[in-house]
N, C-alpha and C positions, 0 to 999 in steps of 0.2 A: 300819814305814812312817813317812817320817819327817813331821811336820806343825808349822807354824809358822802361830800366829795372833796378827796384832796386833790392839791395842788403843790409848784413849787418844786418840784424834783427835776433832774436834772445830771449832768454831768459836770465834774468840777476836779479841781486839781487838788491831793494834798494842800494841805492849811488855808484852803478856801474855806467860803461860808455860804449857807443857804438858806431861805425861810419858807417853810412848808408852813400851808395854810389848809386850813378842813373848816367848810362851811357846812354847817346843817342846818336842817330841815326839818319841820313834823312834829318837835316837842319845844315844850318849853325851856330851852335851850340854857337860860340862867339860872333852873335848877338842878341843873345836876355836873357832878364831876365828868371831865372829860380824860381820855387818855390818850398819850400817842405808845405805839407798838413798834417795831421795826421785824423783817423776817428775813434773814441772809439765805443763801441759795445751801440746802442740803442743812440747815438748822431750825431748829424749832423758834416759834414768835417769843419776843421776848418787850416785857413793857419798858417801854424809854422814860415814862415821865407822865404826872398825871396833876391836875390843877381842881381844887374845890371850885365849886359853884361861883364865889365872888372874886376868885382870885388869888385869898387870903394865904392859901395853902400851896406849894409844889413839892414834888417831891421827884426824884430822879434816880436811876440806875448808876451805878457807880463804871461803870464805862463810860458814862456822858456826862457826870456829875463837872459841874466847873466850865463845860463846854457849851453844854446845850441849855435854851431856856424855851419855857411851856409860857404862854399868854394867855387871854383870852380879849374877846371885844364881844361884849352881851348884846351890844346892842346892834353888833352885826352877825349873832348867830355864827362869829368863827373862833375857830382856838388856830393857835400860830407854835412854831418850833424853830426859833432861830440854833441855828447849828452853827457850832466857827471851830477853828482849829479841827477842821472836818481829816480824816486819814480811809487810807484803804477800809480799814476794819467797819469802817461806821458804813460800807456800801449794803445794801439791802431794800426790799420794798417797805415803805413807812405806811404804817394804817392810826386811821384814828379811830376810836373806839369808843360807844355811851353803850350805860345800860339802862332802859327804860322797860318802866313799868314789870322789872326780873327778866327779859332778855336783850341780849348784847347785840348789839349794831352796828356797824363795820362799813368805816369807805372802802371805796375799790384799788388803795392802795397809789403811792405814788414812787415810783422808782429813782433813787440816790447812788451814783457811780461817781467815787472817788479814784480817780484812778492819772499817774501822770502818761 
C-alpha cells in the first residue's frame, strides 16, 4: 500500500526558509520520479518541482525557480524541498506526489504560512 506523509510546514516570516520532507511507503521508492505540488486557498494545485529517480534531473516552476530545491535520499525513501527566500505568495498546502504502477498517490498535505 503505498503511503506518502509530509512534514515540515509550518509558519514563518517573509525571507525565512523551510524544509518540507515526504516519506514514502509501499513502492520501490528509487524508481520512480517524485514530485512536490503546492495548492493556495481558492486556486487550483499547481506542480513546484519534480526530481528523476537518481536525482540526475530537477525541474521547477518558475515561481520558485532559484528559490526552492527538490532532493532525494533513496535510501531513506524521502524527497525534501528546501524553500528560502520564502514570501506571502508561496503560502498554501504542499503535497507530494508519485505515480505508480498508472495511478497518482498523494500525501495528506502539509501547510506553509508565510506571513509577518
Amino acid at each position: 500500500q503505498v503511503q506518502l506523509v509530509e512534514s515540515g510546514g509550518g509558519l514563518v516570516q517573509p525571507g525565512e526558509s523551510l524544509r518540507l520532507s515526504c516519506a514514502a511507503t509501499g513502492f520501490t521508492f528509487s524508481n520512480y520520479v517524485m514530485r512536490w505540488y503546492r495548492q493556495a486557498l481558492g486556486k487550483e494545485r499547481e506542480l513546484v518541482a519534480l526530481i528523476t529517480p537518481t536525482g540526475d534531473i530537477t525541474t521547477y516552476s518558475d515561481s520558485v525557480k532559484g528559490r526552492f530545491t527538490i532532493s532525494r535520499d533513496n535510501a531513506k525513501n524521502t524527497v525534501y524541498l528546501q524553500m528560502n527566500s520564502l514570501s506571502p505568495e508561496d503560502t498554501a498546502v504542499y503535497y507530494c506526489k508519485a505515480r505508480y504502477q498508472g495511478s497518482d498517490y498523494w500525501g495528506q498535505g502539509t501547510q506553509v504560512t508565510v506571513s509577518s
